[in-house]
C-alpha positions in Angstrom: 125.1 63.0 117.8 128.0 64.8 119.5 127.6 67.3 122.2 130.7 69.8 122.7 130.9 72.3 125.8 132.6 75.4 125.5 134.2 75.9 129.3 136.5 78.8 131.0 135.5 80.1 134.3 136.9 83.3 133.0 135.1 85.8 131.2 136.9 87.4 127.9 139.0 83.5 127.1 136.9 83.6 123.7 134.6 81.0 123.9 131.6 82.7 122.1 133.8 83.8 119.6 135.1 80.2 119.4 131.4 78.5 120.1 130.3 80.7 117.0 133.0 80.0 114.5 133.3 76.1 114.9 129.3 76.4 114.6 129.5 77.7 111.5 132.2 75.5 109.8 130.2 72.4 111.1 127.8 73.4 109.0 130.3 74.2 106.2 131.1 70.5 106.5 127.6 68.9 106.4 127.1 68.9 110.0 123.4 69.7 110.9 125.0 71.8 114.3 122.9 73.4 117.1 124.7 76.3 119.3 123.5 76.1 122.8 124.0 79.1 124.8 123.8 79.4 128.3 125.4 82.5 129.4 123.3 85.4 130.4 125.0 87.8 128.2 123.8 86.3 125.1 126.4 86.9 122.8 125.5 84.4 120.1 122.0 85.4 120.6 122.8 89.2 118.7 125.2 87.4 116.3 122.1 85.2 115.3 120.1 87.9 114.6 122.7 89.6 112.4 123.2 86.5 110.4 119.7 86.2 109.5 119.8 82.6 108.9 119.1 79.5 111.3 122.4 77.7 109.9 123.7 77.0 112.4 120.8 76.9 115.0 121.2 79.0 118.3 119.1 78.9 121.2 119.4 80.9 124.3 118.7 78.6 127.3 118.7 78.5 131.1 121.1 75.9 132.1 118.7 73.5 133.2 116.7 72.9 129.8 120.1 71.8 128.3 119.2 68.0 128.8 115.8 68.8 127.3 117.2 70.7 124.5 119.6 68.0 123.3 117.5 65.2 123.8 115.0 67.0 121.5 118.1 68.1 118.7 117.8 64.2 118.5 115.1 63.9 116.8 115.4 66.5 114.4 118.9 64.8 113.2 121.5 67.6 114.7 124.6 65.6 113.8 126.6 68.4 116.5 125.7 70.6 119.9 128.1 73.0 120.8 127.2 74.6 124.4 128.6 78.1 124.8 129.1 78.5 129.0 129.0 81.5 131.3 131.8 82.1 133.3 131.9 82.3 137.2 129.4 79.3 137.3 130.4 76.3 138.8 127.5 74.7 138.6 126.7 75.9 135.2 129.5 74.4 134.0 129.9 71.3 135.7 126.1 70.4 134.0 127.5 71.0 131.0 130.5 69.1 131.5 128.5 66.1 132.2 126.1 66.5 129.3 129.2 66.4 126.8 131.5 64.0 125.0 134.0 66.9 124.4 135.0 69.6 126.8 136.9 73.0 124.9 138.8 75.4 127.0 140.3 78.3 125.5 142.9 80.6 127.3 144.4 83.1 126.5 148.8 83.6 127.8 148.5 85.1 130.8 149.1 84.7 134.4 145.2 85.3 135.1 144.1 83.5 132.4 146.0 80.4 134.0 144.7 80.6 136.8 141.4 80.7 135.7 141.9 77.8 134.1 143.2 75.6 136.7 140.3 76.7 138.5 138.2 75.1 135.2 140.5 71.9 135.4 139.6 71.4 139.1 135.7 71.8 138.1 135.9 69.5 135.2 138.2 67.0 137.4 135.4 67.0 139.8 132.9 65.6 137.2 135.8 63.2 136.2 136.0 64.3 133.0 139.3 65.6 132.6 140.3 62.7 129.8 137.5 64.8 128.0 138.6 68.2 128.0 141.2 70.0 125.3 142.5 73.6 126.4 143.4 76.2 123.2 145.7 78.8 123.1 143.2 81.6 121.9 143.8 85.2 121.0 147.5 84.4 120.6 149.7 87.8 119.3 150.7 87.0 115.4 153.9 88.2 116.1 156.5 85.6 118.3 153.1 83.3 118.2 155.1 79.5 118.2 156.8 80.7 121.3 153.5 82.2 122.9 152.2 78.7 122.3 155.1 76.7 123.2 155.1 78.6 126.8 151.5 78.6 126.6 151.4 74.9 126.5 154.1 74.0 129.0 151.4 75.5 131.5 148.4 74.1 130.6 150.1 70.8 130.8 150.4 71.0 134.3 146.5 71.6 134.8 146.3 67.8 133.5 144.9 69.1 129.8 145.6 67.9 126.5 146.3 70.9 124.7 145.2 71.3 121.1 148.2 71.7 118.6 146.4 74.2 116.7 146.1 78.0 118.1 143.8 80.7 117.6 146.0 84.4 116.8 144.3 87.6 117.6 142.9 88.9 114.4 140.6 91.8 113.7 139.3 89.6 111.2 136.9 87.8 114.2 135.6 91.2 115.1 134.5 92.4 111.8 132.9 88.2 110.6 130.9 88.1 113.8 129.5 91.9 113.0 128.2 90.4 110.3 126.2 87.6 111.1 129.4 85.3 109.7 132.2 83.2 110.8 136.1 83.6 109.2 135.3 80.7 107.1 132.7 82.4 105.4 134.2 86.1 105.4 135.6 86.3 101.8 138.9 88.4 102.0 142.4 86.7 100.9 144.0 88.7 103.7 142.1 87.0 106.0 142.8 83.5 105.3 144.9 83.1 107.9 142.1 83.1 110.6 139.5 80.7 108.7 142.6 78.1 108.1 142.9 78.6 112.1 139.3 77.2 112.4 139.1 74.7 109.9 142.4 73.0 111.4 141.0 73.5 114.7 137.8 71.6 113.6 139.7 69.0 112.4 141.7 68.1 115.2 138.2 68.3 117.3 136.8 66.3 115.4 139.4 63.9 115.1 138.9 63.6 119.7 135.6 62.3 119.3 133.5 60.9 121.0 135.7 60.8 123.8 139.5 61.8 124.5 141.0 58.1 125.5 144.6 59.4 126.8 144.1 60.4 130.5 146.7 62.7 131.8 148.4 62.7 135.1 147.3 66.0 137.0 149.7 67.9 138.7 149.7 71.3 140.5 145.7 72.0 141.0 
């Protein structure tokens, strides 16, 4: 079993959105997949209850059952956890940092959003897990997008992170899939294809990491 943690000390980076849409192509693929989340808000808590379904599973946890919770996913044969994280929590985080084989940040390209990511490379760095840890460029503008992401990636770079080749554009398409209960993948519009193709590339190249990242990267301005 693989346990991924969804991680951004800021709020608004995407990582429910994210969290919720790699949930539900994991199952796509076979993957018996159990959504963690942790963050008071409970996003993924009122998108399960739209979807009507338990595939994938989501429980809303305190952050200390999380070792309970995955030792029990187990036995049932989850083949993935995905842990959706609250921001502002250091402490939050850094349990679910060590609890995971893969850490995913997603940013967004902007001067705040950097620096609350650095902030998140310091906290991972801490648990010494920084070899573990891929940033995405998330809620990228369709429009000049390669260079949003080239720029994008130059800064991340510096935090120490290996930076996934595959972005996330800002499409209304999210919006209207998770007020359904669904993910892109399963939202049926041609128009739309752009978006699930995001997150089935995405997937892959997650996927592809695991268990563990084996390239450590030298860290430099934190």
């Amino acid at each position: 079993m693989r346990v991924w943690t969804i991680a951004n000390q800021k709020g608004g980076a995407g990582k429910s959105t994210l969290a919720i849409n790699l949930s539900v192509y994991a199952e796509q693929c076979g993957k018996m997949t159990l959504l963690i989340d942790i963050d008071p808000q409970g996003s993924t808590g009122i998108w399960h209850e739209r979807r009507g379904t338990n595939k994938p599973m989501v429980v809303e946890a305190a952050p200390d059952k999380m070792e309970e919770i995955i030792a029990s996913a187990k036995t049932f044969g989850v083949s993935l956890v995905i842990i959706d994280t609250a921001p502002h929590s250091s402490k939050d985080i850094v349990d679910a940092v060590r609890l995971a084989d893969l850490i995913v940040c997603p940013s967004q390209s902007s001067l705040l959003d950097f620096a609350a990511l650095r902030d998140t490379a310091k906290v991972i760095l801490s648990c010494e897990a920084l070899n573990r840890a891929v940033a995405v460029v998330n809620n990228v503008p369709p429009k000049g997008a390669d260079q949003t992401y080239a720029e994008s990636v130059v800064s991340m770079e510096k935090f120490g992170f290996k930076v996934s080749p595959v972005y996330i554009c800002n499409r209304r398409v999210f919006v209207k899939s998770l007020e359904l209960g669904q993910g892109v993948t399963e939202f049926k519009q041609p128009k739309d294809k752009n978006a699930a193709e995001e997150i089935e590339k995405l997937w892959e190249y997650l996927n592809s990491l695991c268990p563990v990242i084996t390239q450590k990267k030298e860290v430099e301005a934190l």
